[in-house]
MIBA-421346 format. One record per residue (C-alpha): residue in one letter; x, y, z. Coordinates in Angstrom, 3 decimals, padded with zeros to 6 digits. Each point is the difference from the previous one (the first is absolute). Layout:
<recs>
A, X, Y, Z $
...
</recs>
This chain:
<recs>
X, -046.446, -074.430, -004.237 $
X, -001.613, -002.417, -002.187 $
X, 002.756, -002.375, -001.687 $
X, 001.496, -000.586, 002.793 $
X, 000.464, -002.873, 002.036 $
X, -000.157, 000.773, 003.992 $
X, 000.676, -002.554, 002.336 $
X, -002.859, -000.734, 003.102 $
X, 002.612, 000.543, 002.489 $
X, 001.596, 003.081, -001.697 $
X, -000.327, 003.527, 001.134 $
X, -000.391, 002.631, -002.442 $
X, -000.760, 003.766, 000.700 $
X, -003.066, 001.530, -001.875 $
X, 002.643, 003.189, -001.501 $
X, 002.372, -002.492, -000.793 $
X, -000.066, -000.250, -004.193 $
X, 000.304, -003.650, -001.397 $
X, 000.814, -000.557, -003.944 $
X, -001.591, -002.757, -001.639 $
X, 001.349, -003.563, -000.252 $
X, 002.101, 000.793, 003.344 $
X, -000.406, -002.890, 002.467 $
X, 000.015, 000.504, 004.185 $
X, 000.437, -003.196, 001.639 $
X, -000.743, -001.039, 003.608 $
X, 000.561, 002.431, 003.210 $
X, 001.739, 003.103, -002.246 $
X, -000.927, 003.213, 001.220 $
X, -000.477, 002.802, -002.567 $
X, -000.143, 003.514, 001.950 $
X, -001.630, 003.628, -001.097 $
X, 001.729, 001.946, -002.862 $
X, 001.618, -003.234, -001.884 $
X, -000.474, -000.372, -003.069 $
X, 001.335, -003.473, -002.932 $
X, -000.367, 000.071, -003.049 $
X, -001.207, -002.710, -002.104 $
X, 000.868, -003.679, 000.481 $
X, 001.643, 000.521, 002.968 $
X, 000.825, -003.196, 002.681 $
X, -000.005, -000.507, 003.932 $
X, 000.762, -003.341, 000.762 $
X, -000.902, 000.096, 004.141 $
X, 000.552, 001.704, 002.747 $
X, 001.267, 003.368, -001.943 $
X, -000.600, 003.150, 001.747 $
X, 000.099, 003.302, -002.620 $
X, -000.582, 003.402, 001.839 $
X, -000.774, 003.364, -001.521 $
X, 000.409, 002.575, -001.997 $
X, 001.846, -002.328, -002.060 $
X, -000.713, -000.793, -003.962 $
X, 001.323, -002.901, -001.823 $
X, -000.400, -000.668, -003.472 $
X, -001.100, -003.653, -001.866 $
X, 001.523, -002.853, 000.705 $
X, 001.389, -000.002, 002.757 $
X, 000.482, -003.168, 002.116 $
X, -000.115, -000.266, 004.206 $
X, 001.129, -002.944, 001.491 $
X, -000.585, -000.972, 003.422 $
X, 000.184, 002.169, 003.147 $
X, 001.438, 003.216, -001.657 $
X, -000.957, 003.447, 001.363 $
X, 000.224, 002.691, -002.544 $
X, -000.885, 003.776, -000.094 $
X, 000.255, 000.120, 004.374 $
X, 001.052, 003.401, 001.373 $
X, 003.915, 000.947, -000.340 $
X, 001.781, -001.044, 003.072 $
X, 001.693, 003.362, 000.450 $
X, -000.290, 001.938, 003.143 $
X, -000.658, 003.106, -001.672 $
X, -003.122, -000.944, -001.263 $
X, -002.909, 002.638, 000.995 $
X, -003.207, -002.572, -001.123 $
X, -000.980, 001.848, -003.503 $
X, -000.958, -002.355, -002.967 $
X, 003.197, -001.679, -001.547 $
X, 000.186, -001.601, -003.369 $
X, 001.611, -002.765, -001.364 $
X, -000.420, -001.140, -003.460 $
X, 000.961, -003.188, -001.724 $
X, 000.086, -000.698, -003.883 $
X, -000.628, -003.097, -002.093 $
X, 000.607, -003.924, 000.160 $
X, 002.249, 000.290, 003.424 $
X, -000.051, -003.365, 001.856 $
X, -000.055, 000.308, 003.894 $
X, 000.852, -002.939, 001.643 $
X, -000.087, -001.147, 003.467 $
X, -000.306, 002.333, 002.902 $
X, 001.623, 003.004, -002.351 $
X, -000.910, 003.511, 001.268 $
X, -000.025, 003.062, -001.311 $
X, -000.913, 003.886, 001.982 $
X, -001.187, 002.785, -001.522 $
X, 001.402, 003.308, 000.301 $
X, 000.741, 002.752, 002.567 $
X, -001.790, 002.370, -000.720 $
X, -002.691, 001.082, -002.378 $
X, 002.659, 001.832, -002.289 $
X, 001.904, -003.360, -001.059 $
X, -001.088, -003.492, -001.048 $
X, 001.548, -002.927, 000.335 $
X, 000.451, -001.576, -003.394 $
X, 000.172, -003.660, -002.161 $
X, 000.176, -000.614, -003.467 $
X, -000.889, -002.727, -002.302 $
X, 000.753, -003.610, -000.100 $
X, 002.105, 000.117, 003.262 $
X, 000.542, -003.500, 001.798 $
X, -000.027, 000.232, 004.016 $
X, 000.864, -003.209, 002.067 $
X, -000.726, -000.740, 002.968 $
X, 000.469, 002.679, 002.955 $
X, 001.302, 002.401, -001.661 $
X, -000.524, 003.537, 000.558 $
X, -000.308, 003.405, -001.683 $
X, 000.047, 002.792, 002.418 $
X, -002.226, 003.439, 000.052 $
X, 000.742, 002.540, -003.250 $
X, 001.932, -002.620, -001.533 $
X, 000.256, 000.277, -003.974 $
X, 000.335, -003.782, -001.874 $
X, 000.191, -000.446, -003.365 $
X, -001.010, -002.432, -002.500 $
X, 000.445, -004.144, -000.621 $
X, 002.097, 000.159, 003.589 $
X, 000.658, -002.527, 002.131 $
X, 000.300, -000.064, 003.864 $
X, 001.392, -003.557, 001.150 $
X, -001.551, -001.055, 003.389 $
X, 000.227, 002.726, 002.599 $
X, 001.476, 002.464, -001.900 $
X, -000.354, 003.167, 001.650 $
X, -000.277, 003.950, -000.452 $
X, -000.391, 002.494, 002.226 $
X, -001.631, 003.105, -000.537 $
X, 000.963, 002.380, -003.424 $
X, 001.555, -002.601, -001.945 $
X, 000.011, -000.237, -003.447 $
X, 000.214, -003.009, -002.310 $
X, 000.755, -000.140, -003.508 $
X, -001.386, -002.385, -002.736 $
X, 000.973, -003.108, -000.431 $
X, 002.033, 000.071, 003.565 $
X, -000.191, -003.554, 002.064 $
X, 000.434, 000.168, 004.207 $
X, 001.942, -002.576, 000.889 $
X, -001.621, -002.105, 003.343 $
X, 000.930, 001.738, 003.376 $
X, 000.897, 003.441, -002.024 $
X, -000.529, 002.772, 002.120 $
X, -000.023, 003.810, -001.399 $
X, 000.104, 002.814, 001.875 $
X, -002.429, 003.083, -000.222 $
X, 000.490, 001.994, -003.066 $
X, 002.433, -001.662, -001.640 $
X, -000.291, -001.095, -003.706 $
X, 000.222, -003.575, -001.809 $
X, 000.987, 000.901, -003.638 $
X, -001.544, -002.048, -003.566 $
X, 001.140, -003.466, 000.043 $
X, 001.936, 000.078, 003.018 $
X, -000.035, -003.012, 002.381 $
X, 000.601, -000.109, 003.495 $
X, 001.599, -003.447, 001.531 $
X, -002.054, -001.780, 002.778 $
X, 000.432, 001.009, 003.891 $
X, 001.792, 003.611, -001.313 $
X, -000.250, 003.112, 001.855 $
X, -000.396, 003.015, -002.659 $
X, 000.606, 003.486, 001.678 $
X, 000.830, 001.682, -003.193 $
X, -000.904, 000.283, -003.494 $
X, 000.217, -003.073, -002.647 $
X, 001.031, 001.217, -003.604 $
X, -002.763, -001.979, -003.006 $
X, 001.874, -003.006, -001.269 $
X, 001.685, -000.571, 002.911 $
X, 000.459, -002.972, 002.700 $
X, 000.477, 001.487, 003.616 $
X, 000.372, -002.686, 002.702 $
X, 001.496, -000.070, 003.809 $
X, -000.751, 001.107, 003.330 $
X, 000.716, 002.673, -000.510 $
X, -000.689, -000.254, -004.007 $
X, 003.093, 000.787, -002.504 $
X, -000.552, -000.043, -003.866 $
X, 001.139, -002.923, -000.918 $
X, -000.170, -000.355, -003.872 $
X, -002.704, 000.099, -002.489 $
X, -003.155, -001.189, -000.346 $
X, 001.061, -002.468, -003.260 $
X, -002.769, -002.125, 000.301 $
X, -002.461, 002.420, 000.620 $
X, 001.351, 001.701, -003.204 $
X, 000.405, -003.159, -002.452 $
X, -003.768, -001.277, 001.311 $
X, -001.291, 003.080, -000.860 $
X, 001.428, 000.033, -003.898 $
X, 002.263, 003.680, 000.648 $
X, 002.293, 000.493, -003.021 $
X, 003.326, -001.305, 000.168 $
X, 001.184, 003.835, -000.066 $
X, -001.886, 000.496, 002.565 $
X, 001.386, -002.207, 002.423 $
X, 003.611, 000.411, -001.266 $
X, -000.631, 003.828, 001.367 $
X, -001.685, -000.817, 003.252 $
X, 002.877, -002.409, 000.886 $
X, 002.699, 002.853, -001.265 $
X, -002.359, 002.881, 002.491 $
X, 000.444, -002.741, 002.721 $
X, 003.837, -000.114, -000.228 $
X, 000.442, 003.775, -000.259 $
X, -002.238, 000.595, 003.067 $
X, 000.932, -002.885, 002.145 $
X, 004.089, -001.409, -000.937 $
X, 001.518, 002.962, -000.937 $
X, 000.991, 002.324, 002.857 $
X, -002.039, 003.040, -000.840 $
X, -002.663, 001.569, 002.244 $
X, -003.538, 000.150, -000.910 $
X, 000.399, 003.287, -001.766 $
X, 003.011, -001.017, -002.419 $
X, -001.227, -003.146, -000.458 $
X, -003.362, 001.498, -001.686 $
X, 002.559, 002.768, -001.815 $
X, 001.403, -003.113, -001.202 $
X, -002.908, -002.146, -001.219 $
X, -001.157, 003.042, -001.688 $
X, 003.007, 000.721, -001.854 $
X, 001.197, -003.771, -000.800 $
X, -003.446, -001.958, -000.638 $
X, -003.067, 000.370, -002.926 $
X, -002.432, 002.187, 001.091 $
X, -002.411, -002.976, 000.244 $
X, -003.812, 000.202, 001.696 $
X, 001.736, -002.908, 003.111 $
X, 002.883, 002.348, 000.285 $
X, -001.981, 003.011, 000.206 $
X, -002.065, -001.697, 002.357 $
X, 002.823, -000.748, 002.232 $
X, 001.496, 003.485, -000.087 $
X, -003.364, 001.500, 000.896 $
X, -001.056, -002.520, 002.674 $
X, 003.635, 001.069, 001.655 $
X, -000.324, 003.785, -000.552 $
X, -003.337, -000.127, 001.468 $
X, 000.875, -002.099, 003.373 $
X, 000.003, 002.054, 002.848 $
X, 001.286, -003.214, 002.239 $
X, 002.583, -000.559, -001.708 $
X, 000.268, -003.269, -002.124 $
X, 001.216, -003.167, 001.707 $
X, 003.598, -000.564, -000.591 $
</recs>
């Protein structure tokens, strides 16, 4: 492990892999089977357990715990995996489990932003540039879409999914699935509208958002179920990549979406 800087005080397996320029400050434990890539950072007191992999620069703030054992009862003791992607930011106290069993693997993209205490529960999925407000929470099976923000206090329940560019509001209770590009928000969470600001900071095509605002309507103020509403959209709106996204995301929910 030679470019890399190792605290006195820091405890680092001999299997675990280190890539160069990655940093391990004071009292971080490093177990067997984990392995950083390159340029990597643990501020103190970070505790990473394997088999996990993580790829460059990723940063670890301060009392996290990532890659421990799934918290699910069924779990027999086999190896688990969990891996992580590029340039995520852990922050405070943040922890993450690995999977179930040794047929799934709990997931993380690139980029994603994690504040303090949050969570992300065994065989989750996440995707890329998310962010989870502080203690945002999954349970176990849940997916995540790009781009998707937790708001503080969100709670999801096991296997439901967060769609693209959704948003969830803070302290909301999400027992069903959220559509991409939409905000859901309430204990328990209703769609309220969508995700503007999400879509104007992100530079979507006028179109684009004209559409998604039209899908929103047809879904959520007319008074057609789920299955004429989609009839609907199809039939009235561009077949555009965010309304094809929608329609799929809804055919594919097995929840149901959140209403």
């Amino acid at each position: 492990m030679s470019d890399v800087e190792i605290h006195s005080s820091a405890i680092v397996d001999p299997e675990a892999k280190l890539g160069r320029g990655t940093v391990v400050g004071p009292y971080c434990i490093i177990g067997p089977h984990v392995s950083l890539g390159e340029n990597c950072w643990l501020q103190h007191h970070v505790t990473l357990a394997g088999p996990m992999r993580a790829g460059e620069g990723n940063k670890f703030f301060a009392y996290c715990s990532i890659g421990q054992q799934t918290q699910d009862l069924k779990y027999e003791g086999e190896p688990t995996y969990l891996e992580i992607g590029n340039k995520n930011t852990f922050r405070e106290f943040v922890t993450v489990n690995r999977s179930t069993s040794s047929q799934g693997k709990t997931r993380i993209g690139n980029g994603g932003n994690f504040l303090a205490y949050s969570h992300i529960g065994h065989d989750c999925t996440v995707g890329d540039e998310v962010v989870f407000s502080n203690n945002g929470t999954l349970a176990g099976h849940v997916q995540v879409g790009d781009h998707a923000v937790m708001g503080g206090l969100t709670a999801v329940h096991q296997f439901c999914r967060i769609g693209r560019y959704a948003i969830t509001g803070g302290c909301s209770k999400i027992v069903q699935d959220v559509p991409p590009f939409m905000i859901a928000d309430g204990n328990p969470a209703e769609i309220r509208g969508v995700n503007l600001v999400g879509l104007e900071r992100s530079e979507f095509p006028a179109e684009s958002v004209k559409a998604i605002k039209e899908s929103f309507r047809i879904i959520y103020r007319s008074k057609l179920n789920t299955r004429q509403a989609i009839e609907a959209v199809r039939k009235e709106l561009s077949p555009l990549d965010e309304i094809n996204q929608i329609v799929e995301f809804i055919e594919q929910s097995e929840r149901g979406i959140i209403r």
